[in-house]
C-alpha positions in Angstrom: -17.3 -57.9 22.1 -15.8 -61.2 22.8 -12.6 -62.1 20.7 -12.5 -65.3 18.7 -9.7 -66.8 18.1 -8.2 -70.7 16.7 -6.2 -73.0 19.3 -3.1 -74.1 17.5 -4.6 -77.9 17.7 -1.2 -79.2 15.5 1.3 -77.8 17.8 -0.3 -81.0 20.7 -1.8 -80.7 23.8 0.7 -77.9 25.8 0.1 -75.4 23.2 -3.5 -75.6 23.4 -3.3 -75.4 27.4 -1.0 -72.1 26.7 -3.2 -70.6 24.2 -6.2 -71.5 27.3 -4.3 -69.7 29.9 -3.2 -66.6 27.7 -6.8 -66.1 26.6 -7.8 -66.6 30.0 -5.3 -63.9 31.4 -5.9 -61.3 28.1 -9.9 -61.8 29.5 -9.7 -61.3 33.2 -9.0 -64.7 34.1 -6.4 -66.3 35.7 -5.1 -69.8 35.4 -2.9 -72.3 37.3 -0.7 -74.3 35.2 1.1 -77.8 36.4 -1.3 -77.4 39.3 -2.3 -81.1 40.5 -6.2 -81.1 40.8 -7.6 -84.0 43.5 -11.3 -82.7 42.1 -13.5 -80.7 40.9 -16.3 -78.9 43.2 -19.5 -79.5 42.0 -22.5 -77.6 43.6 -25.9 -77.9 42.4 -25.0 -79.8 39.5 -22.4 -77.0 38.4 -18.6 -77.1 38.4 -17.7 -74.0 40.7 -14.3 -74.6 41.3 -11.2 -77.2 42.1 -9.3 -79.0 45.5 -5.6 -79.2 44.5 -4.2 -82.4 46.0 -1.7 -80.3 48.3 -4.5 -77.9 49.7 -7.4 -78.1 52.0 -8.9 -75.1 50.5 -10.7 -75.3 47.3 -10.0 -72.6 44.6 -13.4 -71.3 43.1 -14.7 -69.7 40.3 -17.3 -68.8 37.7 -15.5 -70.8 35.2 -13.6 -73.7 35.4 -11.8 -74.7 32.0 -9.7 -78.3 32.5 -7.2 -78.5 29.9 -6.7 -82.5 30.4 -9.3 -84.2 28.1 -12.7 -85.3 28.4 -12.0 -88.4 29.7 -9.9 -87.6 32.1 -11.8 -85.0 33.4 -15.0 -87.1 33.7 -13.3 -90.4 34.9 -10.5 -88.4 37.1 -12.0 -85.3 38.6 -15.5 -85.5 39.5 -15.9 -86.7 42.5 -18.8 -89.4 41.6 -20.5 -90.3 38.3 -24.0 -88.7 40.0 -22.1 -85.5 39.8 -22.0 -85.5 36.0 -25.7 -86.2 35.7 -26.3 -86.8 31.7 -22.5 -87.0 30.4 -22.4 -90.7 28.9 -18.4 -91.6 28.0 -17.3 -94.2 25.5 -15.7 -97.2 27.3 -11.9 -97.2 27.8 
């Protein structure tokens, strides 16, 4: 049974990424923190991993949680808008 539990959404932006990663590890999971992401991987329309901007070798996985806001992550990460098929942003 999966365990549900609240983000601490007052505490800003850090906390919530700490409560991510802890969950993550309590689950199975691991997580890189302060880790500077060039991209995500997107293969067959999924996200199935990220390319740090100091390594040549991406880091995959079955899930792939960014902690950096929508925008960012759709603006900053993808590697072109036809890899977010669908996902319509407000304007900046």
């Amino acid at each position: 049974q999966r365990h549900q539990r609240r983000l601490p959404a007052h505490l800003g932006p850090a906390k919530i990424a700490e409560s991510v990663a802890r969950l993550v590890g309590e689950n199975g999971g691991r997580s890189l923190t302060r880790a500077a992401v060039a991209s995500l991987l997107v293969e067959g329309g999924r996200v199935t991993g990220v390319v740090l901007k100091d390594h040549e070798i991406p880091i995959r996985g079955a899930k792939v949680i960014s902690c950096v806001g929508a925008i960012n992550t759709f603006t900053k990460l993808f590697p072109s808008p036809e890899s977010a098929p669908g996902v319509k942003l407000p304007p900046v």
